[in-house]
N, C-alpha and C positions, 0 to 999 in steps of 0.2 A: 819082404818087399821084392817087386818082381823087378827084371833088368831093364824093362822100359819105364817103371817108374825112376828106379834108380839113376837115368840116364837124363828124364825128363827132369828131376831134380838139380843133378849136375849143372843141366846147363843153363838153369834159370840161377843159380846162385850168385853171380855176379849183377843181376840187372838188378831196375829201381823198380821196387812193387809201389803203387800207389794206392792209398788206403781215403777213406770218405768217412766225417764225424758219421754217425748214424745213432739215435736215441741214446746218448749220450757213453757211448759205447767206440770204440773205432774198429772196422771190420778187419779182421785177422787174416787176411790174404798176402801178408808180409811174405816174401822171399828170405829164409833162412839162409845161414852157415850151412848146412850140408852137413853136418857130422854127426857123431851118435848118440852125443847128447841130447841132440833135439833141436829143429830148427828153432831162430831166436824167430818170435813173435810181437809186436808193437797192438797196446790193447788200449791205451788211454795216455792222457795227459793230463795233468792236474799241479796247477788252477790253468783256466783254460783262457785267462786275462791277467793283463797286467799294464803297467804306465810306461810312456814309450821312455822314462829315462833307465828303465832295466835296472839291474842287477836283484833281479826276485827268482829265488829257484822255484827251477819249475821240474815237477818230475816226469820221468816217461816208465809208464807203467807196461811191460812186457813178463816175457818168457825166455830165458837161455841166454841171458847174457853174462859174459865170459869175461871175468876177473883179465886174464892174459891177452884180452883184445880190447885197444886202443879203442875209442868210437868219438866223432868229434858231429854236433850237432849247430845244424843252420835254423836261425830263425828268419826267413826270407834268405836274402843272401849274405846276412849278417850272422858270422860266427860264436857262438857262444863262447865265453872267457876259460869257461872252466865246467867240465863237464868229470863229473865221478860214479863209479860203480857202487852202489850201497851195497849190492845186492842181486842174484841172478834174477830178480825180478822188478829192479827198479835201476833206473839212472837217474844221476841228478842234474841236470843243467842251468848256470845264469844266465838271464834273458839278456842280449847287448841291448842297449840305448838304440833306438830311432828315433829318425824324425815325424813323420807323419803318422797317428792313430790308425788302424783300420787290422783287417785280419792279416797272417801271416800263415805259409806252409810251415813246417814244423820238418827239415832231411835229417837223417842220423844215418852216418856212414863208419861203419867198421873200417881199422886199418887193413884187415886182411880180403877188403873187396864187397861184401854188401852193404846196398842202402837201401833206405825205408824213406819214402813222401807222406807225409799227410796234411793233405788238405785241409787251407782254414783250421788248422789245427790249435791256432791262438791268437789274441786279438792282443792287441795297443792300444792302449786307453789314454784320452789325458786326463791326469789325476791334479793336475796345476797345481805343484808343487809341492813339499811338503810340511809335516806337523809344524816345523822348527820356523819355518819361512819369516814369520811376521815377528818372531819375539825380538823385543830388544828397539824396537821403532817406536814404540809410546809406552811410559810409564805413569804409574801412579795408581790412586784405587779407583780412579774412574776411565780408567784408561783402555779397560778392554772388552777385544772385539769378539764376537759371535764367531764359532770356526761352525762349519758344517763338513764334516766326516762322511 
């Protein structure tokens, strides 16, 4: 690696790369860690929906991430609860509760100073409530209602 790269690398490792869905892919123009590892990389999201009352993990599919480095990820400006390393090539994150349906960015910021944007990276759905919701309001053998899944 020549010394202008090496410099050029330097000093982008603090900024926010911003990455665009594209064919169901996400573009790998992430701003790594710098180290000799290998810069960490951001490659996918999956499931790319979910219901805005959250708590559905969601994973973030990359490269080089680091057991010994914190990473705390935004869904909009809303903080995920609980975010874990499976793996140097997967994170796991819970979606927080919203209010209002519609897409969200998806930030992941490492403790030790890089972040990743990606765009519309995941939507909020309303799924109006769940399986359990109606049980228990009408009984008997004529009593029930049609759910639609």
């Amino acid at each position: 690696m020549t010394h202008r790269r090496r410099a050029l690398t330097a000093s982008l490792s603090g900024l926010v790369a911003s990455l665009a869905l594209a064919g169901g892919l996400l573009a790998t123009g992430a701003v790594g860690c710098g180290s000799s590892e290998g810069e960490t990389v951001i490659l996918n999201v999956d499931p790319r929906a979910g219901a805005t009352i959250g708590d559905q993990p969601v994973k973030i599919i990359g490269q080089n991430f680091r057991v010994g480095t914190g990473y705390a990820v935004y869904f909009g400006s809303k903080r995920a609860s609980n975010v874990t390393i499976l793996n140097p090539e997967t994170l796991l994150a819970m979606s927080p509760q919203v209010d209002e349906p519609g897409p969200v960015e998806i930030t992941i910021r490492a403790d030790n100073g890089p972040a990743w944007k990606i765009s519309k990276a995941f939507r909020y759905e309303d799924m109006g409530g769940s399986v359990v919701e109606g049980l228990g309001e009408q009984t008997g053998p004529n009593s029930a209602k049609k759910q639609n899944y």
